[in-house]
C-alpha positions, 0 to 999 in steps of 0.5 A: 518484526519490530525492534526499537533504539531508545534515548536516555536524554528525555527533552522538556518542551513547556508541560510536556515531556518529549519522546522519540521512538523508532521501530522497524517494519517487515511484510511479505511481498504476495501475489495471486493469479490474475488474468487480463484482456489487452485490445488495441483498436482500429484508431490507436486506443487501448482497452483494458479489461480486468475484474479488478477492484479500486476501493480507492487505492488507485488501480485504475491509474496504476493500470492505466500507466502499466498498459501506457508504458508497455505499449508505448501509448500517451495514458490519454489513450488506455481506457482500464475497464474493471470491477465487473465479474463479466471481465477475466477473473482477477482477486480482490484487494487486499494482502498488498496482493492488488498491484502485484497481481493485476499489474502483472496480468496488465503487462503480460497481456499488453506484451501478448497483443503487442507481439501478436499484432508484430507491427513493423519498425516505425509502424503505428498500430493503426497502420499495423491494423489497416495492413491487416485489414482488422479493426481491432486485434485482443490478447487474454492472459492468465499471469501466475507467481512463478513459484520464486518465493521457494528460491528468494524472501520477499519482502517489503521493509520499512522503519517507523519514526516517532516524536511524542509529547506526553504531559506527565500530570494527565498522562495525555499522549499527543504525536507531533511529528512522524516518519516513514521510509520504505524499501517496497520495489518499484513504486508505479506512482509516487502519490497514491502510494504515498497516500496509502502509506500515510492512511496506514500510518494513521491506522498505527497510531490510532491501534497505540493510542485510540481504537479498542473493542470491549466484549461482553463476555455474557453473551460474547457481543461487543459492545461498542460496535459502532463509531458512536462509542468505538474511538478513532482518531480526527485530524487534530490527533494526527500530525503531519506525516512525512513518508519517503521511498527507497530506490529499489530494485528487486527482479524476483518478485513480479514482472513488474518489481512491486512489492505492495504497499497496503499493509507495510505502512502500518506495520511498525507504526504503532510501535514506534508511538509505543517506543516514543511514549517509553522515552518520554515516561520510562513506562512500557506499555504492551496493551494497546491502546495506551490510554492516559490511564495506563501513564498514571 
């Protein structure tokens, strides 16, 4: 869902003209089944087992605090263990799904070794065990949507903000400054979520300004398939981006209260450059990417 303000009063700054767009940004709170393995060994150490994936996003770290904080361990004391098919089955990334469902599974098989261990009041796990005579106590858990998205919307919100510097006589679009602020439940860790927000923004403003596919409609092949000829933005394309969580609170959708925040960064990103570019030219482009061309 997109929607835009507009300002009347366009702003001169030497050559270029300067625009300033907004747009708003929406996309549903996912998860799927996954299930974990929780093992608390003889000398305190926590192991994690889960066929997860990181493709960079940072699930191992993510993980790693999930099973800290619900076990009451230092993080230096969990080993997370994935991206083997030999682990207990979990999905891959993508969908916003990653934290929400591997997470979940992490937090419900950490509380599953904890009560079944049952250690007592001031009790360290490794006196628990030793009382025991075990070496090493494991729970595996099966963490599945409990089926409250037929009761509650869930969704991550955000809104997008744009400045734009267009010179008139080149039609040259040049984004100096962008914002965005998220309402995505709780954040488990602030930088390698506010490091896919940006990734997402970038991807919004090459989708306004630079990326587009051009098919051969004889044969139905695309012609500029590789980096070569297909053009995505360089660091010189891309200003300094600011992005800013919301505190919320939202106990419906996942044990833990994430929403994901893979795609939401995107969402709105690149209408915001579109609506920026309007109050800077007055034109509305609707077919992206919006090349010096269309400006003309």
């Amino acid at each position: 869902m997109l929607s835009c303000r507009c300002f009347k009063l366009l702003v001169r700054c030497s050559n270029f003209t300067v625009g300033y767009g907004v747009a708003s940004a929406t996309y549903p709170t996912n998860r799927q089944p996954a299930s974990a393995l929780a093992k608390i060994l003889a000398d305190g150490r926590v192991l994690i087992q889960i066929a997860a994936t990181d493709i960079g996003t940072g699930t191992y770290t993510i993980l790693t605090q999930v099973a800290a904080e619900a076990l009451n361990v230092a993080p230096s004391k969990v080993q997370v263990q994935i991206g083997d098919t030999q682990f207990p089955k979990s999905p891959g990334s993508g969908g916003s799904w990653g934290a929400a469902s591997y997470g979940s599974a992490v937090h419900e098989a950490c509380m599953a070794v904890r009560s079944k261990l049952n250690a007592s009041p001031g009790e360290t796990y490794e006196q628990a065990l030793a009382r025991r005579n075990l070496k090493e106590i494991s729970a595996q858990v099966e963490s599945k949507p409990d089926g409250a998205t037929k009761k509650y919307s869930m969704h991550a919100f955000g809104a997008q903000f744009a400045e734009v510097r267009v010179d008139p006589d080149l039609g040259m679009v040049k984004v100096t400054r962008f914002l965005g602020v998220f309402g995505a439940g709780r954040i488990l860790n602030h930088k390698t979520a506010k490091s896919q927000m940006i990734g997402g923004i970038v991807w919004g403003i090459s989708q306004a300004l630079h990326e587009e596919t051009h098919l051969d409609e004889r044969y139905g092949n695309f012609v500029n398939n590789n980096l070569g000829e297909y053009h995505v933005p360089v660091n010189a394309d891309i200003p300094n981006i600011d992005v800013m969580f919301l505190d919320e609170k939202y106990p419906y959708v996942n044990p833990l209260g994430v929403k994901g925040v893979g795609e939401i960064g995107i969402v709105g990103a690149g209408a915001a450059v579109a609506n920026a570019i309007y109050h800077a030219t007055g034109k509305r482009i609707r077919d992206l990417p919006i090349t010096p061309d269309k400006l003309l």
